[in-house]
C-alpha positions as CSV (number, residue, x, y, z in Angstrom):
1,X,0.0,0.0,0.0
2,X,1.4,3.2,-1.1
3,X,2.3,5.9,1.9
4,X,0.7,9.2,2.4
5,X,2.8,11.8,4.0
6,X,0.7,14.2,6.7
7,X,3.2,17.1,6.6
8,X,2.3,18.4,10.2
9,X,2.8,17.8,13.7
10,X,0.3,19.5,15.1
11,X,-1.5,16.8,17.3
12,X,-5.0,18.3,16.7
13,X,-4.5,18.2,12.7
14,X,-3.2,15.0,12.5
15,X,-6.3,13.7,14.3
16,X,-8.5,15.3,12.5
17,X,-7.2,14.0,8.9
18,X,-6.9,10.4,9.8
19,X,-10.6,10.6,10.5
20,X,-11.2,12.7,7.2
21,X,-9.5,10.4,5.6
22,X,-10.7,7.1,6.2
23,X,-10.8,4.2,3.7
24,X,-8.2,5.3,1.1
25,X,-5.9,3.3,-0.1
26,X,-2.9,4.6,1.5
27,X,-1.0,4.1,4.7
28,X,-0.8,7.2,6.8
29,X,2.5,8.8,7.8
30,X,4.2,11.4,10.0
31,X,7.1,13.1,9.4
32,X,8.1,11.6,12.9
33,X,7.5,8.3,11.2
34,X,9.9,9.1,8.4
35,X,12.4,10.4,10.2
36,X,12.1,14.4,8.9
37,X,12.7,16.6,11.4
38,X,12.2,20.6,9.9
39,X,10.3,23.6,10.0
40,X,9.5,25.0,7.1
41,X,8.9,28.6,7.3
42,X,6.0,29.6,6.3
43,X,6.0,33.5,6.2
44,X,4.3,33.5,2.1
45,X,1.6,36.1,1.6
46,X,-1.1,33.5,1.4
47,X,-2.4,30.1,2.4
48,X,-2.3,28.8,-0.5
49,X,1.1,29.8,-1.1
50,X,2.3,28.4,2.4
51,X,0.5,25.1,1.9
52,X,1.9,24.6,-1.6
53,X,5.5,25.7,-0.1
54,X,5.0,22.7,2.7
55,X,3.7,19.7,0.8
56,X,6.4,20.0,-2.0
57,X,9.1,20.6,0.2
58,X,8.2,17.3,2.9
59,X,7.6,15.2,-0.8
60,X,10.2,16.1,-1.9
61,X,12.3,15.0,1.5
62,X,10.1,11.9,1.8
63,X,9.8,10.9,-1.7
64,X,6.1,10.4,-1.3
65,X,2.6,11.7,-1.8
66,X,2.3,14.7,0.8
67,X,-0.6,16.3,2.2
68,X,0.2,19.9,3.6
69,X,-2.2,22.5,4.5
70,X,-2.0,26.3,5.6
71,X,-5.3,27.5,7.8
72,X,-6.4,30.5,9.5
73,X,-9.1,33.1,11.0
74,X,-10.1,35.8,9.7
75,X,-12.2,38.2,11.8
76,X,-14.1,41.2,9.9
77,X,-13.2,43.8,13.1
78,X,-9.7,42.8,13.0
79,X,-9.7,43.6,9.0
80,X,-9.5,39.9,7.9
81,X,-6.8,39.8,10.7
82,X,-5.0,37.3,11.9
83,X,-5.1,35.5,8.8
84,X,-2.1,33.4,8.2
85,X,-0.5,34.6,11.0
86,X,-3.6,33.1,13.0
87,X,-0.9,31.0,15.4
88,X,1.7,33.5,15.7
89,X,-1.0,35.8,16.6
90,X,-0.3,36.3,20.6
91,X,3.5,35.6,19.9
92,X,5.6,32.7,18.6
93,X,5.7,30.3,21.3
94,X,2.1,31.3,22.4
95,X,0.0,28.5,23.4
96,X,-3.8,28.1,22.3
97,X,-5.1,29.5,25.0
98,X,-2.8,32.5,24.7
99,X,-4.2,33.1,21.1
100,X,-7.7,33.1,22.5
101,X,-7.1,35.1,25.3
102,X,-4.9,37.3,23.0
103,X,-7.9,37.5,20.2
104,X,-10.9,38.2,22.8
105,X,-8.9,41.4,24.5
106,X,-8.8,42.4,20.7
107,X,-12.4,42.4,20.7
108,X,-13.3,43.6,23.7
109,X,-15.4,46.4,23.0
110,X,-16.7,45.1,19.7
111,X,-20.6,44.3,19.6
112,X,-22.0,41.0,18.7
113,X,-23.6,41.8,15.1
114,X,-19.7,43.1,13.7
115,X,-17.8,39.8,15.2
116,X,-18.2,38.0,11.8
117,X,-15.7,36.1,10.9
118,X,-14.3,33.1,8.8
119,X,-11.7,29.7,9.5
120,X,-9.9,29.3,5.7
121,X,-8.0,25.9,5.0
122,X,-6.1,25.2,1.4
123,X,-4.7,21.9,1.3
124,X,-2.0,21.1,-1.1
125,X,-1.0,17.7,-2.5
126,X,2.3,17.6,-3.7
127,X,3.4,14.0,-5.7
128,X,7.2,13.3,-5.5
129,X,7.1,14.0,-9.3
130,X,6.7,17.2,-8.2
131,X,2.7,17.7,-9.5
132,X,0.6,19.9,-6.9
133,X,-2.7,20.3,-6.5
134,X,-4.6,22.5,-3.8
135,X,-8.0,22.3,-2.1
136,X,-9.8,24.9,-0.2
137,X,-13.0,25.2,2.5
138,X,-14.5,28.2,4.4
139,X,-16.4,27.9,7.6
140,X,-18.8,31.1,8.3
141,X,-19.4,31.8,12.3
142,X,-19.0,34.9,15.1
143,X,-16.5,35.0,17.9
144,X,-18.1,34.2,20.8
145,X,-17.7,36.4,24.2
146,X,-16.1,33.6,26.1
147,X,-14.9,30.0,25.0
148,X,-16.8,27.3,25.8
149,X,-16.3,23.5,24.6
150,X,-13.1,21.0,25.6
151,X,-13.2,19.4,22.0
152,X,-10.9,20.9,19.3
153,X,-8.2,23.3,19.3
154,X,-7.1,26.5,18.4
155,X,-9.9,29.3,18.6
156,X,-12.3,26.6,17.9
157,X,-13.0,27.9,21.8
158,X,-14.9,31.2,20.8
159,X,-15.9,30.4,16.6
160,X,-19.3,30.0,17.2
161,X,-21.7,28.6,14.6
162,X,-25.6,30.3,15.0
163,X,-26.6,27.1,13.1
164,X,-25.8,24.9,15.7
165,X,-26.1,27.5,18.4
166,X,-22.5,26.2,19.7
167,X,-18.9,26.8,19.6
168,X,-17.0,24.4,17.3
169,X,-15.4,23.2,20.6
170,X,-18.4,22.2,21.9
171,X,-19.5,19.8,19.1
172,X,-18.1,16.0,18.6
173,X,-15.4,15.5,16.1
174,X,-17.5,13.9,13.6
175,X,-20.1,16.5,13.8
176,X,-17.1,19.1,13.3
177,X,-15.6,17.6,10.2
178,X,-19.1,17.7,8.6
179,X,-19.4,21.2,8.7
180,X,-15.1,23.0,9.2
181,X,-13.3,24.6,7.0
182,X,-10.9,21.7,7.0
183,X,-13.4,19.1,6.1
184,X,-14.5,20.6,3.7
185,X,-11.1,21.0,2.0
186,X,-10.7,17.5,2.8
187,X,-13.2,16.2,1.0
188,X,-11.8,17.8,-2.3
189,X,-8.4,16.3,-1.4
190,X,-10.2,12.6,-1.3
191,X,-11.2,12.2,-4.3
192,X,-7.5,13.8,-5.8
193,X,-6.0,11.4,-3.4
194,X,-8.1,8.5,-4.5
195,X,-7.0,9.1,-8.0
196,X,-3.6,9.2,-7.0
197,X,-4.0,5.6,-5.9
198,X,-5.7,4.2,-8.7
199,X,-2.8,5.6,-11.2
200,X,-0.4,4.3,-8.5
201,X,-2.0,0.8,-9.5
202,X,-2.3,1.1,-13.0
């Protein structure tokens, strides 16, 4: 079975794409697993542009089919800010809870109707023969006053979705990946990943 490289280490990702991407034909794998130890820096202007710069770079060290993506918030009060510096937001070694706290105090005096804001994921598929192809999924909510929820990670705390009348945090995993920005990519990214396994057979 052909390997498919999960260019992260962010715990919270990684669990979230093994269930997203369930019954293909590949064998998941870290770069822990294969032994790459970097950090790619990605300070690009865009997501898409930061994802495409990860997954070619890890395919190109691992020789396999990578899957890297670049994701952020992007708050209407804060002027589409953070963006893609979403987790260097309350400082580089600034834990989640930091960025929430960090994000809220931002807010402070801003009024419920104008806390609009957006998750953004673009995944990127690099093959070792050096072929990309990128995915990308929105998720629509409001920051919430105060975080609420243990599930999740990140600001899914205080991203509240008036559909479900709860916080992403507050909702179980599978119930998350129907409706996240990252889901929604993902989906995309199965059926290019899909075909990449059928041609790998051929």
């Amino acid at each position: 079975m052909p390997r498919l490289l999960l260019a992260t280490t962010n715990q919270g990702k990684l669990r979230e794409y093994c269930h997203l991407l369930k019954g293909l034909p590949f064998e998941i794998v870290t770069p822990a697993d294969e032994g790459i130890d970097i950090t790619v820096d990605e300070k690009k202007k865009t997501f898409k542009e930061n994802a495409r710069l990860k997954a070619t770079t890890y395919s190109r060290l691992s020789g396999l089919v990578t899957l890297a993506d670049d994701s952020g918030l992007e708050v209407d009060a804060l002027g589409g800010g953070p963006g893609i510096i979403s987790a260097r937001f309350a400082g580089e070694q600034a834990s989640d809870r930091d960025r929430v706290e960090h994000l809220l105090a931002r807010l402070k005096e801003v009024p419920w109707e104008k806390r609009t804001a957006r998750f953004r994921c673009v995944i990127a598929i690099a093959t070792p023969e050096g072929r990309t192809e990128l995915c990308d999924g929105e998720c629509q909510g409001l920051i919430a006053f105060q975080p609420k929820g243990e599930n999740g990670f990140g600001y899914d705390p205080v991203f509240y979705l008036p559909e479900f009348g709860k916080t992403i945090a507050e909702l179980t995993l599978e119930a998350k990946n129907q409706v996240s920005h990252r889901g929604k990519a993902a989906r995309k990214a199965y059926r290019i990943l899909e075909r990449l396994a059928e041609k790998a057979k051929a």
